[in-house]
C-alpha positions as a Python dict, from the first residue, in 0.01 Angstrom:
ca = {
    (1, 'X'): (0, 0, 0),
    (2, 'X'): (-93, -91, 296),
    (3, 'X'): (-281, 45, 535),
    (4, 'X'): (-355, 1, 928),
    (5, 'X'): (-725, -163, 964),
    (6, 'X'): (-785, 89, 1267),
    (7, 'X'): (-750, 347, 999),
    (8, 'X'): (-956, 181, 718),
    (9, 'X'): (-1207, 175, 939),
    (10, 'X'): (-1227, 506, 987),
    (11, 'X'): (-1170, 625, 634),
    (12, 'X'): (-1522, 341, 540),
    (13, 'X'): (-1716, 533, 860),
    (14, 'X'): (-1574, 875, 729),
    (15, 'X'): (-1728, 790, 369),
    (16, 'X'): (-2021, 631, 454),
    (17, 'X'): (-2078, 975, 667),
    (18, 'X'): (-2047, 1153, 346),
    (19, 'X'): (-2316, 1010, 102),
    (20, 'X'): (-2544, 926, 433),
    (21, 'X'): (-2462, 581, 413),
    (22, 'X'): (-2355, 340, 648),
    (23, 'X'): (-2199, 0, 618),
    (24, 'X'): (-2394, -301, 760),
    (25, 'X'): (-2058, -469, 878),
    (26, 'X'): (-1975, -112, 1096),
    (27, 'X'): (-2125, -164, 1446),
    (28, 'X'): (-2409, -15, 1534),
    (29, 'X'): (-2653, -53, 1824),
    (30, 'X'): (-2900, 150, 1776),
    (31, 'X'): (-3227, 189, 1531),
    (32, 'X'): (-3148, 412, 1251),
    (33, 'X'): (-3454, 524, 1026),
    (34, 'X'): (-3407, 672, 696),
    (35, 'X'): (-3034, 542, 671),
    (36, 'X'): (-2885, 277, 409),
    (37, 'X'): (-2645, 49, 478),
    (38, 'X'): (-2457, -115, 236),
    (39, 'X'): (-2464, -507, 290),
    (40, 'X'): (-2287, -609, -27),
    (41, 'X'): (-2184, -488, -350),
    (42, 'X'): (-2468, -359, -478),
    (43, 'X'): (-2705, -428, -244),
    (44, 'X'): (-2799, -148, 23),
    (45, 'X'): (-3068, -188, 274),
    (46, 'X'): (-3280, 108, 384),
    (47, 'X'): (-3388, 167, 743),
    (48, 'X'): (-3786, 287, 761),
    (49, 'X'): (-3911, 498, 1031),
    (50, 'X'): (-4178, 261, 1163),
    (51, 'X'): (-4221, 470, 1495),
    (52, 'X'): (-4290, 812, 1372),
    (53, 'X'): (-4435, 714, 973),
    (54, 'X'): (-4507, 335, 972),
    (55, 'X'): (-4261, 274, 722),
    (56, 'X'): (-4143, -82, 629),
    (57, 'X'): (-3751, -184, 553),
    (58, 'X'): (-3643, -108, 169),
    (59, 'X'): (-3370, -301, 37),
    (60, 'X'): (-3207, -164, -311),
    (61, 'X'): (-3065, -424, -550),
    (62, 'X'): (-2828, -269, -848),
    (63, 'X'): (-2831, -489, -1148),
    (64, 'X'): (-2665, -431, -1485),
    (65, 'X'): (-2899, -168, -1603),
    (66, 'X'): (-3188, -108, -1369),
    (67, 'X'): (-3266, -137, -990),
    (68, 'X'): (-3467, -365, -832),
    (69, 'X'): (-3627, -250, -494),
    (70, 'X'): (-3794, -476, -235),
    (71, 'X'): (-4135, -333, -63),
    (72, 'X'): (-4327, -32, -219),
    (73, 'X'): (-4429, 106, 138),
    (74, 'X'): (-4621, 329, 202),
    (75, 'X'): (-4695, 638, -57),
    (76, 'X'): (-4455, 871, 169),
    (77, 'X'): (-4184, 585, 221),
    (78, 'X'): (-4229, 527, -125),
    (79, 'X'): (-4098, 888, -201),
    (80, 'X'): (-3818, 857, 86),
    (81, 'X'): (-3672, 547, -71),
    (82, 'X'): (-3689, 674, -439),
    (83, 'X'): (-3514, 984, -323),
    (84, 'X'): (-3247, 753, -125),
    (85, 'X'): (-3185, 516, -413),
    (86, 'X'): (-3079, 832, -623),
    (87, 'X'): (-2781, 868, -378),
    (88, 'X'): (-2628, 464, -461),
    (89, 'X'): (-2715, 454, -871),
    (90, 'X'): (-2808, 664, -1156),
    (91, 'X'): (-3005, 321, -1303),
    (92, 'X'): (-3351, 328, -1340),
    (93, 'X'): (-3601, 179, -1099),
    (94, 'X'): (-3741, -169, -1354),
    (95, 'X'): (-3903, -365, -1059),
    (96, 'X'): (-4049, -308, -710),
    (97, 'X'): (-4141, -620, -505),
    (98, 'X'): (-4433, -645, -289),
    (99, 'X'): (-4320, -943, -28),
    (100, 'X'): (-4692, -900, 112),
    (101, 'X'): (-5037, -669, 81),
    (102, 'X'): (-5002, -506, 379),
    (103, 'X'): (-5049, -101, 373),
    (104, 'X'): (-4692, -73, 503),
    (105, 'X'): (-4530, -268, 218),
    (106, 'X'): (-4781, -246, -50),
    (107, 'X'): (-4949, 73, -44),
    (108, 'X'): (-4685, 270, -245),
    (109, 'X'): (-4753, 77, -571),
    (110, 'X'): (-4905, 364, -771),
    (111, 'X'): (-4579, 582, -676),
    (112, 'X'): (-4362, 339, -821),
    (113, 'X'): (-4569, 240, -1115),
    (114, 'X'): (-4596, 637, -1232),
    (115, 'X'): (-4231, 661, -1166),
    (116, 'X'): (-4223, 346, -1517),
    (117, 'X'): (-4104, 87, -1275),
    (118, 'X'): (-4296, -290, -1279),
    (119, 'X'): (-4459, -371, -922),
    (120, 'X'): (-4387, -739, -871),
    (121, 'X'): (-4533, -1022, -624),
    (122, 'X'): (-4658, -1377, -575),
    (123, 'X'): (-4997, -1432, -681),
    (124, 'X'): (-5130, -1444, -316),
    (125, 'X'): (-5045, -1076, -258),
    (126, 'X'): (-5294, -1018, -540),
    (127, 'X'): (-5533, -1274, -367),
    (128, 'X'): (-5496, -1078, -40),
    (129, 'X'): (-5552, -753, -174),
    (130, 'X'): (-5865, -898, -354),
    (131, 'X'): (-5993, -1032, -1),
    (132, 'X'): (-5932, -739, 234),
    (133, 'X'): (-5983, -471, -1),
    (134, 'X'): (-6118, -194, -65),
    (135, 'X'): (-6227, -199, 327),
    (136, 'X'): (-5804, -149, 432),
    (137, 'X'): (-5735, 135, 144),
    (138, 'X'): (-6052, 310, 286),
    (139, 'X'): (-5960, 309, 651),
    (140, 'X'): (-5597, 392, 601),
    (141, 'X'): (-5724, 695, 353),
    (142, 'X'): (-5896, 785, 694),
    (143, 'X'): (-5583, 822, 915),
    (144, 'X'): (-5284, 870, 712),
    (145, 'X'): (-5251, 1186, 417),
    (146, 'X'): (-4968, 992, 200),
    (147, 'X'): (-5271, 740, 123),
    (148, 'X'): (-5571, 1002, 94),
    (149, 'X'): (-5353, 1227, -113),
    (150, 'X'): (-5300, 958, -386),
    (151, 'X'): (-5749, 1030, -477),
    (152, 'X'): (-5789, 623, -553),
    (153, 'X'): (-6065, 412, -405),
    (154, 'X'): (-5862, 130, -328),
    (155, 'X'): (-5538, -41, -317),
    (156, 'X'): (-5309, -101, -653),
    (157, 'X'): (-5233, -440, -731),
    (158, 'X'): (-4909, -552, -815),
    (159, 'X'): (-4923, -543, -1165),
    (160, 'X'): (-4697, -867, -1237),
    (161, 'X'): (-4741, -1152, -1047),
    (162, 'X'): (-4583, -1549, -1063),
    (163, 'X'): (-4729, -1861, -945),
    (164, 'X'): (-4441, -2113, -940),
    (165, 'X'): (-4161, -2060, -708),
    (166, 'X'): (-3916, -1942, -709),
    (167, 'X'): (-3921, -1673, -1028),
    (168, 'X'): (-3571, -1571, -1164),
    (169, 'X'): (-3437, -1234, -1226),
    (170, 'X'): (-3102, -1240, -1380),
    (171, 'X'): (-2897, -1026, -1603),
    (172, 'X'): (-2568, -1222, -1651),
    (173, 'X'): (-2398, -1007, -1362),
    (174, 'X'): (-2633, -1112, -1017),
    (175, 'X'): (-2903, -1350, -966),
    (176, 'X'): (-3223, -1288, -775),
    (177, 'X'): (-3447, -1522, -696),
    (178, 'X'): (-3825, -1498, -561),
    (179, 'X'): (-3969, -1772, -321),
    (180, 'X'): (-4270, -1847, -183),
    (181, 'X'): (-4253, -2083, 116),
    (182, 'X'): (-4584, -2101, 222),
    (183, 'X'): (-4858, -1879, 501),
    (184, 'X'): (-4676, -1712, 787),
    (185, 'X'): (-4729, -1378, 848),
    (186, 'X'): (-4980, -1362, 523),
    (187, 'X'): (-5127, -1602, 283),
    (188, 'X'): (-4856, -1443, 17),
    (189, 'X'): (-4538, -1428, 201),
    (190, 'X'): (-4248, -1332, -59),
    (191, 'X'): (-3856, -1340, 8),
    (192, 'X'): (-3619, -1250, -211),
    (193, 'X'): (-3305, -1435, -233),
    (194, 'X'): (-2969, -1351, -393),
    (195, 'X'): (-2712, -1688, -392),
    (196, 'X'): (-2415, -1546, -442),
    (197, 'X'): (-2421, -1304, -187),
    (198, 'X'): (-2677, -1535, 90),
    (199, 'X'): (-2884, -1239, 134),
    (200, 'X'): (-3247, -1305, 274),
    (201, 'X'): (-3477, -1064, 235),
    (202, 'X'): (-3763, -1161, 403),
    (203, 'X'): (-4068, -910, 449),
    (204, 'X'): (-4261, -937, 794),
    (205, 'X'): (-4212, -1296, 769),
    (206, 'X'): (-3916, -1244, 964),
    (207, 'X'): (-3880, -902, 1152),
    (208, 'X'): (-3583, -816, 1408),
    (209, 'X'): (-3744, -725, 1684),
    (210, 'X'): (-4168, -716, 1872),
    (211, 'X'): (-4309, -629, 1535),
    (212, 'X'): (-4515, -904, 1443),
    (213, 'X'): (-4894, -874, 1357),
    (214, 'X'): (-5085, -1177, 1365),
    (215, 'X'): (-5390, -1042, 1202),
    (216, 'X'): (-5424, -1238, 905),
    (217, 'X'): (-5141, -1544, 1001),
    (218, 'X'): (-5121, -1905, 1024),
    (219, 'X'): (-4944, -1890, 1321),
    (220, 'X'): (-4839, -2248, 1344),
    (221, 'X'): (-4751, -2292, 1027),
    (222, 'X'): (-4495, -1987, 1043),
    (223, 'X'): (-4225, -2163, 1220),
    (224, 'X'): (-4214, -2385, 879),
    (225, 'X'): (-4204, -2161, 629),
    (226, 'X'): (-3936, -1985, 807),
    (227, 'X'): (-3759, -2329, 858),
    (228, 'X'): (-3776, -2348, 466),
    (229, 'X'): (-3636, -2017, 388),
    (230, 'X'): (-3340, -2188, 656),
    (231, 'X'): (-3249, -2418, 427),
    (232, 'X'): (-3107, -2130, 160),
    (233, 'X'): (-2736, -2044, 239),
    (234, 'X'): (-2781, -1737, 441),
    (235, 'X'): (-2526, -1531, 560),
    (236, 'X'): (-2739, -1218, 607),
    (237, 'X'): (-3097, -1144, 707),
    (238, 'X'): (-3274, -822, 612),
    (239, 'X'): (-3648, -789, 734),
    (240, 'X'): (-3951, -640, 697),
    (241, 'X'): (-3923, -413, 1017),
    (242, 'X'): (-3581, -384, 1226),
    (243, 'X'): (-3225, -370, 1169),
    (244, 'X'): (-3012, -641, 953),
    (245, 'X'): (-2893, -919, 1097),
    (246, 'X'): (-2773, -1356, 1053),
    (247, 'X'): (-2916, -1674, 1052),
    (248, 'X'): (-3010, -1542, 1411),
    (249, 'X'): (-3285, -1405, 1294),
    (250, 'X'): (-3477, -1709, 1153),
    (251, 'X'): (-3391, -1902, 1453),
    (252, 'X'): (-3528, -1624, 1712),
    (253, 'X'): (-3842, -1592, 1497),
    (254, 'X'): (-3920, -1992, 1493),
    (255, 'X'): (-3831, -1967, 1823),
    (256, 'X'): (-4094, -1727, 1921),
    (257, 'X'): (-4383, -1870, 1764),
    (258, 'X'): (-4308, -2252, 1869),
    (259, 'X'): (-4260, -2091, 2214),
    (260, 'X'): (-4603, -1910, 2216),
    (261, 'X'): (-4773, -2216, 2047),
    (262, 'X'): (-4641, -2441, 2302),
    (263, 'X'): (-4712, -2178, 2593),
    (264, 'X'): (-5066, -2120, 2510),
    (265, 'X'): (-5162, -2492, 2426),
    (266, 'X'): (-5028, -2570, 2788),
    (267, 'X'): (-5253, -2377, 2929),
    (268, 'X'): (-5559, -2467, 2723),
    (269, 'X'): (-5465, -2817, 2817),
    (270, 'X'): (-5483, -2738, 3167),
    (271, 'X'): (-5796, -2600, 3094),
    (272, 'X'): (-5803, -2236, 3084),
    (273, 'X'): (-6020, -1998, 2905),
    (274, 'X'): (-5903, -1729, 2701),
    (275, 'X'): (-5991, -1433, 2924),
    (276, 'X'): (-5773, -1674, 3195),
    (277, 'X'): (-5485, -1563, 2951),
    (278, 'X'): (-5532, -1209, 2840),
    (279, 'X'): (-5672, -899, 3056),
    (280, 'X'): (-5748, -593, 3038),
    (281, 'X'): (-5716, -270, 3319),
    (282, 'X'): (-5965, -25, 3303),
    (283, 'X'): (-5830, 172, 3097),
    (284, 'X'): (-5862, -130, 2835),
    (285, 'X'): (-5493, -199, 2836),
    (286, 'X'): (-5447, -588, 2739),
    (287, 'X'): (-5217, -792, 2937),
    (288, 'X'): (-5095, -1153, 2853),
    (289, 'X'): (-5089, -1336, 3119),
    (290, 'X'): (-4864, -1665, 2978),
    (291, 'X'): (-4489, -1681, 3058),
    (292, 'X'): (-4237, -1665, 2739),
    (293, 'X'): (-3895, -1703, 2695),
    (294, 'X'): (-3698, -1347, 2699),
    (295, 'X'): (-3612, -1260, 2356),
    (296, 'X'): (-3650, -952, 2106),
    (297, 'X'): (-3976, -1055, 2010),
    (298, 'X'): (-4206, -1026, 2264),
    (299, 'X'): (-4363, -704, 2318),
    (300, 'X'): (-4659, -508, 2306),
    (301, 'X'): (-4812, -716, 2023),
    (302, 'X'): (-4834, -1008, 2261),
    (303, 'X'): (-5173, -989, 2381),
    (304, 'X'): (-5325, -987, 2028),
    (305, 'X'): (-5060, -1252, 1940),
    (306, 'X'): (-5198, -1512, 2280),
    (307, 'X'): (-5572, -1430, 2167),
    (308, 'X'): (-5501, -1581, 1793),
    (309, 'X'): (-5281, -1825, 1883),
    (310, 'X'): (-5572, -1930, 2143),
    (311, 'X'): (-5812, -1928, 1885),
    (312, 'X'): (-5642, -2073, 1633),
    (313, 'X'): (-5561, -2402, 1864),
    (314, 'X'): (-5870, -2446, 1995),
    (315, 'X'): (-6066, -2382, 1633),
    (316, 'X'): (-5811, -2598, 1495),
    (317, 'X'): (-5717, -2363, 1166),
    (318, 'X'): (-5583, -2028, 1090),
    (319, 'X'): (-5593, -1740, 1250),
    (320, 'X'): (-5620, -1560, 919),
    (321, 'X'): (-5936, -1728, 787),
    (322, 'X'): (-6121, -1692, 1154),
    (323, 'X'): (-6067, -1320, 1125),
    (324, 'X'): (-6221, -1351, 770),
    (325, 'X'): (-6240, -1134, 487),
    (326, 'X'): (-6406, -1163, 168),
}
């Protein structure tokens, strides 16, 4: 039979309405926290309230017989995405994968791991979680009840972890692959990769949007290991913080850190100090004081993101290992 697209249309929106989902192909301009969109068959992505909770992106993978779920969150988004992934399947939670150590994407382990399920990562999440805690666990016990609540003294570990890249999951009806492209955002960036559909998942390693904390980065060497995760067949992009989108997404995020790299360095060249490139009013507000490109990216965050990019040219490493750690 057929029937008018106008009206299909509406009868997808009407149904999505329904079970609280929405479809990533429907338009939608707007940020949408604690909604899933369907991107595929199978494969919903859930929006997390970073605003208001500090929640992270979950995506939801349905295999044969179990679920696999990217990002633990935090303890609380932990529960919310649980609780959401009841709504798409009946199958039972087998793996949750940590793309990186931070609180926001990490911290939620022990909710999944009671629940039966198998936290998953690269070895470098482990390494990171080694290096920075207990000292993160403790602070973030200090200023947020979903982590003080759980009575641990530090952060859970993902409890499997692979060295060589990618690692297959497969189960004879979808493939899902695990890569490690190298230090970006963290030294154990994870994305998740399913070939048949071209979906990226892709942690903070790619965000949509001025989310991106430079804390513990190699800032030049991000613009690589996106450009490597480029070189999959991607049709859609689903980060770590923002909505879904394309290809666009890698590009703009290259784009931003080549831009800062190359904005910063001029000025350097030209011989300016760092306090020449960052202020503060006094109240303490920073200002950068470099001039970027317009785009999605650049935001608050890009005081703190001049600073280690400044450092990290004129030290001539990382970021993440002046900062330190263990």
């Amino acid at each position: 039979m057929f029937v008018n697209p106008r009206k299909r249309y509406a009868l997808l929106l009407g149904f999505g309405v329904l079970l609280g989902i929405s479809f990533y192909r429907l338009p939608f301009a707007e940020a949408q926290p604690g909604t899933l969109k369907q991107i595929a068959s199978g494969v919903w992505f859930r929006e997390g309230d970073i605003k208001n909770q500090g929640h992270c992106n979950n995506i939801i993978i349905e295999m044969k017989d179990y679920l696999i779920v990217v990002d633990a969150n935090f303890p609380s988004g932990a529960k919310l995405a649980i609780s959401d992934a009841k709504k798409v399947s009946s199958k039972p939670i087998k793996y949750v994968f940590d793309t990186h150590h931070h609180g926001d994407h990490a911290y939620g382990n022990p909710i999944w791991t009671q629940l039966g399920a198998t936290t998953l990562a690269y070895v470098g999440v482990a390494e990171e979680m080694r290096r920075y805690e207990p000292a993160g666990w403790q602070s973030a016990s200090k200023s947020r009840k979903d982590v003080a609540e759980l009575n641990l003294p530090t952060a859970e570990p993902p409890k499997q972890t692979f060295e060589k890249s990618p690692f297959l999951l497969t189960d004879g009806t979808r493939k899902v692959e695990f890569h490690f492209f190298g230090w970006a955002h963290t030294r154990g960036d994870g994305f998740v990769y399913l070939p048949k559909e071209k979906i990226l998942c892709s942690g903070d390693a790619v965000v949509n949007g001025a989310y991106n904390f430079t804390g513990h980065a190699n800032l030049t060497n991000w613009p690589d290991v996106v450009a490597r995760a480029r070189k999959l067949a991607v049709l859609h992009v689903l980060p770590g913080h923002g909505m879904p989108g394309g290809p666009e997404l890698l590009e703009g995020q290259m784009k931003f850190f080549t831009d800062l790299r190359s904005a910063v360095n001029r000025q350097i060249v030209a011989g300016k100090r760092l306090e020449d490139l960052v202020a503060k009013d006094a109240s303490g507000k920073a200002s950068a004081k470099i001039t970027m490109p317009a785009s999605r990216w650049v935001g608050d965050p890009l005081p703190d993101q001049v600073t280690h990019m400044f450092q990290e040219i004129s030290q001539r490493k990382p970021y993440g290992e002046i900062a330190g750690g263990k």
